[in-house]
N, C-alpha and C positions, 0 to 999 in steps of 0.2 A: 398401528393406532391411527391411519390415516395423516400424520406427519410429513413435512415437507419432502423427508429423504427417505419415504414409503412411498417404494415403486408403485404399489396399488394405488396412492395418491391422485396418480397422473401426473402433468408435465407442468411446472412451477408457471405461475402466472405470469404474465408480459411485462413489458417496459413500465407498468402503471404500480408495479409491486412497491411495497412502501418498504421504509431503510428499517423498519423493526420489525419485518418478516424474518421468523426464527430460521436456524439453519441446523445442521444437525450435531454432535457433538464431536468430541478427539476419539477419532478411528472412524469417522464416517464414509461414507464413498467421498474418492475424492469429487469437485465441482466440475462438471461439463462448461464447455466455452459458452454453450448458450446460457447458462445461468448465470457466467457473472457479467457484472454490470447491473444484473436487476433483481441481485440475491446480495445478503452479509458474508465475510467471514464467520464462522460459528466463531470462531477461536476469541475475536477482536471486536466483534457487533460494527465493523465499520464495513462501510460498502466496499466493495471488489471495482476495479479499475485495472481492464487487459491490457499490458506492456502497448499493445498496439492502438490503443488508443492512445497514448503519453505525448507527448509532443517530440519530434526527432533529437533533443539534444537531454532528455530523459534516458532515449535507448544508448546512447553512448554515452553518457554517465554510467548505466548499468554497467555498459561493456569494461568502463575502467575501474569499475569495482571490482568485478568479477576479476582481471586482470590484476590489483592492488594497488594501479596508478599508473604512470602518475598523474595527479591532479592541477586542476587551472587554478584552484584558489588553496592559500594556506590553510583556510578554517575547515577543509575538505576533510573526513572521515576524525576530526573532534567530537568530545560528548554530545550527545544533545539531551539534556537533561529533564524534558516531557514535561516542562511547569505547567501548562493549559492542564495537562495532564486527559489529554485526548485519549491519548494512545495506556494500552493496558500497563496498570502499576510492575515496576522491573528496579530491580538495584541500577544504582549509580552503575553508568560506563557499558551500561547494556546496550543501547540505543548508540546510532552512529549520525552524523548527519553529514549529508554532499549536496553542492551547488548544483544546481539544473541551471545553466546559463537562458536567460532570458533576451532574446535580439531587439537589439535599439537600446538596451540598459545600460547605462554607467558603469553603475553596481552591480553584486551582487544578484540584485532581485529580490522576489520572493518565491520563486520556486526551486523546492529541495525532492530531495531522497532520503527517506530514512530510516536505515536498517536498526535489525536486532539482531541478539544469539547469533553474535558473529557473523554477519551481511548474510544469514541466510534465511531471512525475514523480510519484506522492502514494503517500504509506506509512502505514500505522491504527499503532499501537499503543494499547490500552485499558490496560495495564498497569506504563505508566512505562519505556517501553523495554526491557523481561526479551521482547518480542516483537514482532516486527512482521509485517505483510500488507501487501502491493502491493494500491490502490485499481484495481481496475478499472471506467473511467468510462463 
């Protein structure tokens, strides 16, 4: 039907794509590297952010998730209970959140990680939750 993820389509538009460009549904091809960044999630409508773009202390936060730990801060892998409600509606205890340490910060920060269905889901936000991106890994 000439749809995004209709090969007869041709090749998804450039860096200029807009963040309500459709994507295709559950069981679609998976996404090529060059789509994301300038393509949604189908599953989430939030835009795609490559592991390699993240900032380096993103990618070893992953690495100590995937690992189980351990963690630099206690609030590490707690609820994070989606009040913005950004991210797609999920039972209580779904959602995980972890510290992205921030250099030069006292604190905390405000950049996190935050998984679903069992950390095998991952979302950036850099900004304290006002936004998230779907990690693609």
């Amino acid at each position: 039907m000439g749809g995004p993820d209709d090969p007869a389509a041709g090749p998804p538009p450039g860096p200029t794509a807009s963040a309500s460009s459709s994507g295709g549904g559950p069981g679609s091809a998976p996404r090529d590297q060059e789509q994301v960044g300038t393509d949604v999630d189908p599953q989430t409508g939030l835009p795609w952010v490559p592991v390699e773009q993240l900032p380096p202390e993103a990618g070893e936060v992953l690495a100590l998730i995937d690992a189980g730990g351990p963690f630099r801060y206690e609030a590490d892998g707690r609820t994070f209970n989606n009040f913005e409600g950004l991210l797609p509606e999920r039972p209580r205890g779904w959602y995980r959140e972890y510290t992205v340490p921030t250099p030069g910060e006292d604190d905390r920060g405000a950049r996190r990680i935050v998984t679903g269905d069992d950390d095998t889901l991952f979302f950036w936000t850099e900004d304290h939750y006002a936004s998230f991106a779907r990690i693609q890994r």
